[in-house]
C-alpha positions as CSV (number, residue, x, y, z in Angstrom):
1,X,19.4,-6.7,1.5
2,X,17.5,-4.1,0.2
3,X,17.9,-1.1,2.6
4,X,15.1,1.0,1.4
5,X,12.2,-1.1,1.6
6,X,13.1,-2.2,5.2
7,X,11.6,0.8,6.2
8,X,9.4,1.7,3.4
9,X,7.0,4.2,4.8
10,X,10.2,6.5,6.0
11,X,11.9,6.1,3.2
12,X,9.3,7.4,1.0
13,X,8.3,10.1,2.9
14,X,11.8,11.3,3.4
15,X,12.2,11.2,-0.6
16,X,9.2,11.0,-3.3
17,X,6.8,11.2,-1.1
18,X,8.1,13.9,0.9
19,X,5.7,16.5,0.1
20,X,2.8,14.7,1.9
21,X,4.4,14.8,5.3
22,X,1.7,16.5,7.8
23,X,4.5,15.8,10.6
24,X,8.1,16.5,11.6
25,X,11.6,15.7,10.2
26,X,11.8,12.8,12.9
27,X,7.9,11.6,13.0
28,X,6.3,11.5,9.8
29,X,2.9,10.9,8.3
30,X,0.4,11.2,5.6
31,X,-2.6,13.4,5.5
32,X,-5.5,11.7,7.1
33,X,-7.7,12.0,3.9
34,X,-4.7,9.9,2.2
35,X,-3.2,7.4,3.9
36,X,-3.1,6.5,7.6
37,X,0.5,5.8,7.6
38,X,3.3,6.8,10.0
39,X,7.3,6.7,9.8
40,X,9.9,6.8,12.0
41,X,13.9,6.4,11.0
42,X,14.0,4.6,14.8
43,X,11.6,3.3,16.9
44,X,14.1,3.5,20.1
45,X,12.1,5.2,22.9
46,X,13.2,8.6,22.6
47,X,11.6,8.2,19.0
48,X,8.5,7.0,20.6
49,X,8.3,9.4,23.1
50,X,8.6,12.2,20.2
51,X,6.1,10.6,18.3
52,X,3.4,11.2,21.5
53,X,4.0,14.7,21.4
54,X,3.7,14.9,17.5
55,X,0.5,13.3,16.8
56,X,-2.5,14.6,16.4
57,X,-5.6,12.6,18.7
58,X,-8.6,11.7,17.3
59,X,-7.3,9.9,14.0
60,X,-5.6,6.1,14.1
61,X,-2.4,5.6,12.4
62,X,-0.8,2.8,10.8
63,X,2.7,1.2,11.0
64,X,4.1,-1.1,8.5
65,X,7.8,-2.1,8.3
66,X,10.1,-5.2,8.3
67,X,10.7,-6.1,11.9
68,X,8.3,-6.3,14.3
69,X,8.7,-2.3,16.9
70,X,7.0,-1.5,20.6
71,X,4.0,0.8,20.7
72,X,4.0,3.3,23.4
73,X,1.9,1.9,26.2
74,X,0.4,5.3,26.1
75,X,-1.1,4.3,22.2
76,X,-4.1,1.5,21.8
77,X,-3.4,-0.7,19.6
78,X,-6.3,-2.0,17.6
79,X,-5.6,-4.5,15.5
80,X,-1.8,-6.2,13.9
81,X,-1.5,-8.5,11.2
82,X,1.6,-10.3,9.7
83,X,1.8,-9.3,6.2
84,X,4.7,-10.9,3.7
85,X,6.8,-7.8,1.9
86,X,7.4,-9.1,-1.9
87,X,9.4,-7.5,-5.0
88,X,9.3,-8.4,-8.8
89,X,12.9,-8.5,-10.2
90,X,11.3,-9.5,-13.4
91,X,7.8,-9.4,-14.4
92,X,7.0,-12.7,-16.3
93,X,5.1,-12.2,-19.3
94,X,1.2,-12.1,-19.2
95,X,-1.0,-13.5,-22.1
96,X,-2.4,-10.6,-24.0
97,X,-6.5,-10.1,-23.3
98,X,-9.2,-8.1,-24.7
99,X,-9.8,-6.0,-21.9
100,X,-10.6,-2.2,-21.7
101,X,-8.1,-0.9,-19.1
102,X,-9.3,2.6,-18.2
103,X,-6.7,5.1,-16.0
104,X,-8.7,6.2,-13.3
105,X,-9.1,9.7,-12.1
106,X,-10.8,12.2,-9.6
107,X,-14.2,11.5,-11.3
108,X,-13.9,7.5,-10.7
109,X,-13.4,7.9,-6.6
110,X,-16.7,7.6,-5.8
111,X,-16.9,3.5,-6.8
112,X,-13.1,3.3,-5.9
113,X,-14.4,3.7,-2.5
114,X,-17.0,1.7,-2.8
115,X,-14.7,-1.1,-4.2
116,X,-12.5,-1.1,-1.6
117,X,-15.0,-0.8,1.2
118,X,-16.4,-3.9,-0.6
119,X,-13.4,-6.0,-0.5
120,X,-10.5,-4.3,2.4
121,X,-7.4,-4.5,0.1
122,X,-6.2,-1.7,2.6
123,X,-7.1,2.0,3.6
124,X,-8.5,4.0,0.7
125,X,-9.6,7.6,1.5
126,X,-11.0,10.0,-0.7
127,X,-7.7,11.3,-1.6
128,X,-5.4,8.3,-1.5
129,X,-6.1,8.6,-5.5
130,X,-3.2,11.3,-5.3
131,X,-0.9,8.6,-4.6
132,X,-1.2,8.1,-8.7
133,X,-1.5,5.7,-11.5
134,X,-4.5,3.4,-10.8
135,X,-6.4,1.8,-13.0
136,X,-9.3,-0.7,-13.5
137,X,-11.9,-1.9,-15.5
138,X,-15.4,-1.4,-15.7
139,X,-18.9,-3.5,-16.3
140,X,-22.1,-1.8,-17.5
141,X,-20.9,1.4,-15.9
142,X,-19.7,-0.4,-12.6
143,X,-15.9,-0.2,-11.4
144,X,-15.5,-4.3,-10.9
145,X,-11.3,-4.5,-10.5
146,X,-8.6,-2.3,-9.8
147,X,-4.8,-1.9,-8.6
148,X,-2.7,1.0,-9.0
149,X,0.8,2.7,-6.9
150,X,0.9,4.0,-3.4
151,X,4.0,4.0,-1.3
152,X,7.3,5.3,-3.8
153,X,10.6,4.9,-2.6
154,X,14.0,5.6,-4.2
155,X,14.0,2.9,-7.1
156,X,10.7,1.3,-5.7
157,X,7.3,1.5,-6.0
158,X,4.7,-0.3,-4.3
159,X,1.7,-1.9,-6.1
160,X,-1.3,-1.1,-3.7
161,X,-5.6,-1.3,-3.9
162,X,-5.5,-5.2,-5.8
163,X,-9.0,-5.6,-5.7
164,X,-11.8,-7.5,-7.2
165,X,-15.7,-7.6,-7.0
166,X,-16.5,-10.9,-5.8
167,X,-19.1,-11.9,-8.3
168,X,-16.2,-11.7,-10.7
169,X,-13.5,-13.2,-8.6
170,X,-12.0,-16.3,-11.1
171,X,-11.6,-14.4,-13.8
172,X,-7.9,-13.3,-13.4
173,X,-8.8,-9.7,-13.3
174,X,-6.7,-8.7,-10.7
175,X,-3.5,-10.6,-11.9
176,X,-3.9,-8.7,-15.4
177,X,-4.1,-5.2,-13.6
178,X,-1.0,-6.0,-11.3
179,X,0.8,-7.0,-14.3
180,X,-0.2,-3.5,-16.3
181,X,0.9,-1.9,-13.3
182,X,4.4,-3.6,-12.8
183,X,4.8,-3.2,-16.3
184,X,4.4,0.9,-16.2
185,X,6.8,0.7,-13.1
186,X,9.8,-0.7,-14.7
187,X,8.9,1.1,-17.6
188,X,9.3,4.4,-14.8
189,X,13.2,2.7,-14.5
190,X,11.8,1.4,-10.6
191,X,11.2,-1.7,-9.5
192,X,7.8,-3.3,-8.3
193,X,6.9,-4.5,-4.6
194,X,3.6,-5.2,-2.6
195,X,2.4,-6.4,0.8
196,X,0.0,-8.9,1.1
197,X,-1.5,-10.8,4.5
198,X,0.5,-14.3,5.1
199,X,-2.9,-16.5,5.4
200,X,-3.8,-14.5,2.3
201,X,-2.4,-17.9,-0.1
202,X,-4.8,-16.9,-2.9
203,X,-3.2,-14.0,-3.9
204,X,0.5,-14.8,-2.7
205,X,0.3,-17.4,-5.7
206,X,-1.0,-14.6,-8.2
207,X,2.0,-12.6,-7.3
208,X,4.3,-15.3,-7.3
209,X,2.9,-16.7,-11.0
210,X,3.7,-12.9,-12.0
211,X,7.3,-12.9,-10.6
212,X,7.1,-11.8,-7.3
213,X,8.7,-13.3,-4.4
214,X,8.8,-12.9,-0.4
215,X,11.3,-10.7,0.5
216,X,10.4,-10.1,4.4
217,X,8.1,-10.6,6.8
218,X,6.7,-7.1,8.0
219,X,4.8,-6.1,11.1
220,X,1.6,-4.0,10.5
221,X,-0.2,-2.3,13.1
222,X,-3.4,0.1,13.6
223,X,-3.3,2.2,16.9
224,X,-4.2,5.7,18.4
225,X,-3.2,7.9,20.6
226,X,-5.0,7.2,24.0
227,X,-7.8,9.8,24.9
């Protein structure tokens, strides 16, 4: 079992990612311009009742982690989906392609957003780029694929943003850019893993052609704090 990524969104906010916690030592969360996120080392009820009198209203949060937790009946929830948890012991190798991969940065968020809004990999805010380490590739000026790291854990890092514009869906874009990415994590001396939606078969059979496999079953939730 791999403890840390049972709990991933804790663990990296109570480690590398420490330094974006807008909340407590027991209810912690990212910045709302960054990630919707929210950790908790329990989910008992005391936990939950501390984490009522620590959030902030007027923003939705997200849970993610590998068993399924209670919401307060005081939160709405507004939408769950089952998402598979997979990790890459070893990256298999990828055939070499004549491809300019550009690192993105602070100039390129505009069409990241844009992207993402286009095809809902996940949340993407306008500073979610501080997460670090994404890149893509771009068409006659146009930002058509991209992938890059978000949650980082002690000797993990998650692959986050996979994305693709449809018109150029087929072309194995995506695959190549998770690929450069897992590659640049074990080069880091961590090991890759992603989330992906279970009915999501498409790109569960990228990741597995690339080395990934399912590691857990993890519940994912959106809610708020009732007004």
């Amino acid at each position: 079992m791999i403890t840390s990524l049972e709990n991933p969104v804790w663990e990296a906010l109570s480690s590398k990612q420490q330094h974006f916690n807008r909340g407590t030592e027991t209810v912690k969360y990212f910045p709302e311009d960054v990630s919707p996120f929210i950790g908790m080392k329990n989910w008992d009820e005391a936990a939950r009742q501390e984490m009522l009198l620590q959030l902030p209203e007027g923003r939705s949060f997200s849970v993610m982690i590998a068993r399924e937790v209670q919401l307060p009946a005081e939160t709405e929830l507004i939408f769950s989906i089952p998402l598979y948890q997979m990790y890459c012991s070893e990256l298999k190798p990828v055939a070499a392609r004549d491809l300019t991969v550009r690192q993105l940065g602070y100039a390129d968020v505009s069409q990241m957003l844009e992207l993402t809004e286009l095809t809902k990999p996940g949340p993407f805010y306008s500073r979610t780029i501080e997460f670090g380490n994404y890149i893509g590739l771009y068409k006659n000026n146009r930002l058509i694929s991209m992938a890059g790291e978000r949650l980082k854990t002690d000797g993990y890092t998650e692959i986050s943003a996979i994305c693709t514009s449809p018109e150029y869906l087929g072309n194995g874009y995506a695959s190549y850019l998770t690929a450069k990415v897992a590659a640049g994590i074990f080069q880091d001396g961590s090991v890759p893993f992603l989330h992906v939606r279970t009915d999501n078969t498409t790109a569960i059979n990228v990741y597995r052609k690339l080395g990934f496999q399912v590691r857990a079953d993890v519940y994912f939730a959106v809610f708020k704090k009732r007004g």
